[in-house]
N, C-alpha and C positions, 0 to 999 in steps of 0.2 A: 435588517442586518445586511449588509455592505460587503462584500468582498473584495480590495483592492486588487489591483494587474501594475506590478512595478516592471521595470525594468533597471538593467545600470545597475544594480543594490551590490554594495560591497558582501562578503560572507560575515564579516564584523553586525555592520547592520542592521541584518536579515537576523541573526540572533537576537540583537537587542531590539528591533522593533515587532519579531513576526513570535521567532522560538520563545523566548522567556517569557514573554507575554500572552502564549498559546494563543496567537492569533491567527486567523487563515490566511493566505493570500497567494493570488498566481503570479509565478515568475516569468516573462517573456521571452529570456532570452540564456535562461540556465543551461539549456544544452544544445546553443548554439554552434561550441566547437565540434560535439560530434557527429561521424562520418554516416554512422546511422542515419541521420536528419539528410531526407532528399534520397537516401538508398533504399532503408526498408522500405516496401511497399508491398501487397499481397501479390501481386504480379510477381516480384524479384524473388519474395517466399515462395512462391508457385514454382519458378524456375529452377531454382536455386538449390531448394529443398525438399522438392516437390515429393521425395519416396521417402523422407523420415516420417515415421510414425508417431503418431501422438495420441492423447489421451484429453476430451473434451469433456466440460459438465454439460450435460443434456446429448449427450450423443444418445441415439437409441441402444440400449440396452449396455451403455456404458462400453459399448465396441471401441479399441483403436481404429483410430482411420489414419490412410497415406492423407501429407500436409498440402496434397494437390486436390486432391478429393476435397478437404476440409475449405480451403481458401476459393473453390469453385463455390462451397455452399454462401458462404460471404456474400456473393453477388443476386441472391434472392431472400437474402434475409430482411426480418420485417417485423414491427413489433409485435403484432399479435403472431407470429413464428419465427422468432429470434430463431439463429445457427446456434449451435451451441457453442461453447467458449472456452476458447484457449487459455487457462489461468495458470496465474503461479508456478511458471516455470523457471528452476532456478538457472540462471544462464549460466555464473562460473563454476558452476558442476553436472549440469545437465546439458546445456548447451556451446561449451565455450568456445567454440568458434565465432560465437557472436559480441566475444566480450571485448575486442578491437574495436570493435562499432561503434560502442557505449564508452570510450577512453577519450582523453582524461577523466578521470573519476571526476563526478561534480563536487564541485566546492563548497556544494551547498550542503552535502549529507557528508563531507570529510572527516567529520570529526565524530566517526561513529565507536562510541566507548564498549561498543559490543565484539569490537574488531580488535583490540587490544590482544597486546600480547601475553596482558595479566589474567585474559580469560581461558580458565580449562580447554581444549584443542574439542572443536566438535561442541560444544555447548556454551551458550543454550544453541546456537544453530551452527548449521555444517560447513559455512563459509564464514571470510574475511569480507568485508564489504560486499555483501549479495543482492543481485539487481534478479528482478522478476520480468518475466515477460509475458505480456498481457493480452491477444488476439481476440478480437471481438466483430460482431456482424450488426448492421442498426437493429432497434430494439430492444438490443441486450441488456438484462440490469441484475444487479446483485442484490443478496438481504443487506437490510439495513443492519449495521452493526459499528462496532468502534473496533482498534486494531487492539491486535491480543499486545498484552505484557509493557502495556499502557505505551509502547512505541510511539514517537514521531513518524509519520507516513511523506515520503515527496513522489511523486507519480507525473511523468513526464511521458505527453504524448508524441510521439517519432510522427502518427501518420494521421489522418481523419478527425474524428471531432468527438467530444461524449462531454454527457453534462454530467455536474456532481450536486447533489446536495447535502447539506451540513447541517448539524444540527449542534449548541453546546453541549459540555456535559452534565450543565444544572439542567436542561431539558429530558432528562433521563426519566422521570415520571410518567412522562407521556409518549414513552417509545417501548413499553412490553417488553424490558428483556425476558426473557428463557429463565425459568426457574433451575432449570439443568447447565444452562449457559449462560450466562449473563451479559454476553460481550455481543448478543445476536438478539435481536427484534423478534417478536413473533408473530409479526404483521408479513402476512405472506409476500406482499408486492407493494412497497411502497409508493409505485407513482399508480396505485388501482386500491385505494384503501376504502373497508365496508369500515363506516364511520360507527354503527350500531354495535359492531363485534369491538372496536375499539376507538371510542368515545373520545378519549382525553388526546389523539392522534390528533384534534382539530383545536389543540391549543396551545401545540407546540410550535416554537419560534424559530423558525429556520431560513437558511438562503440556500439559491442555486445559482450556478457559474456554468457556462461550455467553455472546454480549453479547445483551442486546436493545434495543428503540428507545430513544435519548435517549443509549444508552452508547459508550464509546468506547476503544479500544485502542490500546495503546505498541508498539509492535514498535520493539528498538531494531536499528541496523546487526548485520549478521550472523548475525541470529539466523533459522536456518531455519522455516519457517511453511508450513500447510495450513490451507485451511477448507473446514469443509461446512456448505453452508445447512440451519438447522433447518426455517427458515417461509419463505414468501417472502418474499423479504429488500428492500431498498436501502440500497446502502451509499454514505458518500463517503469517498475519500481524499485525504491528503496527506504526499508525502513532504518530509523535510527534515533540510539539513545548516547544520551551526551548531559552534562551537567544538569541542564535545566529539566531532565525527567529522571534522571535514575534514581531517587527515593520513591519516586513514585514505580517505575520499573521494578526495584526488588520489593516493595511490599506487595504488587500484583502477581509478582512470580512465585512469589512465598502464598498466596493464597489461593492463587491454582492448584499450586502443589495439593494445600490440604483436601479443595472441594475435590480433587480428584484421585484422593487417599494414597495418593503417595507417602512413603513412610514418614511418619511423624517426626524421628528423632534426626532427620537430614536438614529437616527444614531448619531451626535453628543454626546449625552449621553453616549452611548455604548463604543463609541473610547475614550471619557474621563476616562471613568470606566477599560478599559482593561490598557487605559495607567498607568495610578495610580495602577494598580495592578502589571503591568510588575514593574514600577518602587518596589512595596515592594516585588516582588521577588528576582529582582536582588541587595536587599541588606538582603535577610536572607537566598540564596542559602546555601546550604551545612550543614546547621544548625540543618537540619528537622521539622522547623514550622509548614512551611506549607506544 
């Protein structure tokens, strides 16, 4: 399995050949206008930023640290002792001095039907077009898992290098989800798998790619995903739902709700409301209503 690297693709085409067809592919030159690209670096965060505090996975004992502290550990991180890792940070409410950087919005994630102005204020999440940001040290890798509430995933690296690998979502047999979670692996370390503890790991069909700065990646809905950082990294994300996933979007949100006992008698309500709302999307797309 093949992962194409385009460049040039209109945002027309990138729908009909990459999104509706939940196909992978990196983009070369998606966030080529932004000012971010060639600025962020851990050095310019070191300077810049250097006494905001933050909040790492793997920090000892879950401590904040200052971001000069954090971005020093960067420079001896390793696989076998990855830094811990800067995640999911939402920039246009956590960070937003950093959302000029990331402007103009890409045109590749434009047409995010979560951003609407026909969805409830605050839900399902707390921004209009929300980008993540990503800090990571070599070695770094995440669980395997696919992205919640069957989202489109685009993750574009600003600085360093990390690889991804993919997996579809008929290969879901052979990737252990979580009887309590579904959407997470329970294979502790993907690129270090005890084949004996999980057997069918060695029959799953998958590819890997490295992006580096300026590139950018498609993860579409469902498709399971790991990455390890090559270099020290920073990444941004953004997820988004748009015609070609939002059946599939509200029946995943309707069934979280359940497994997580959320009140029973909303849920119908909820899936009537997102439906009637998909439907007036997809007849005033392109329009700019809403």
């Amino acid at each position: 399995m093949n992962i194409e690297r385009v460049g040039g693709i209109s945002a027309r085409d990138f729908i009909e050949r990459f999104v509706a067809p939940r196909k992978p592919v990196v983009l070369t030159d998606a966030i080529s206008d932004w000012p971010a690209l060639g600025l962020w670096t851990p050095d310019w965060f070191h300077t810049t930023w250097g006494d905001r505090v933050v909040r790492c996975r793997g920090a000892k004992g879950n401590a904040p640290l200052r971001l000069d502290d954090y971005i020093e550990s960067l420079t001896t991180s390793t696989e076998t002792a990855p830094a811990p890792y800067l995640r999911n940070v939402n920039i246009q409410t956590d960070w937003p001095e950093l959302a000029n950087d990331i402007s103009p919005r890409c045109r590749f994630t434009a047409t995010d039907w979560l951003s609407s102005r026909l969805m409830p204020k605050g839900w399902p999440r707390v921004a209009r077009h929300l980008n993540q940001l990503f800090i990571s040290g070599a070695g770094t890798t995440i669980p395997l898992h696919f992205d919640e509430w069957m989202m489109h995933a685009f993750i574009s690296n600003v600085y360093g290098e990390k690889e991804f690998t993919l997996f579809p979502p008929d290969q879901t047999p052979y990737l252990y989800p979580k009887d309590d979670y579904y959407l997470v692996s329970r294979i502790p370390n993907p690129y270090a798998v005890d084949h004996q503890t999980f057997p069918l790991y060695e029959k799953a069909a998958t590819a890997s790619i490295t992006i580096g700065a300026g590139e950018s990646i498609f993860l579409p809905c469902g498709w399971w995903h790991t990455t390890r950082t090559v270099s020290p990294c920073i990444s941004v994300s953004s997820n988004f739902v748009d015609d070609t996933n939002w059946n599939a979007f509200v029946d995943e949100l309707c069934t979280m709700r359940q497994r997580l006992g959320a009140s029973a008698w909303k849920t119908p309500l909820i899936r009537a409301y997102l439906k009637t709302t998909g439907a007036l999307l997809r007849t005033t797309r392109g329009n700019g209503r809403y």
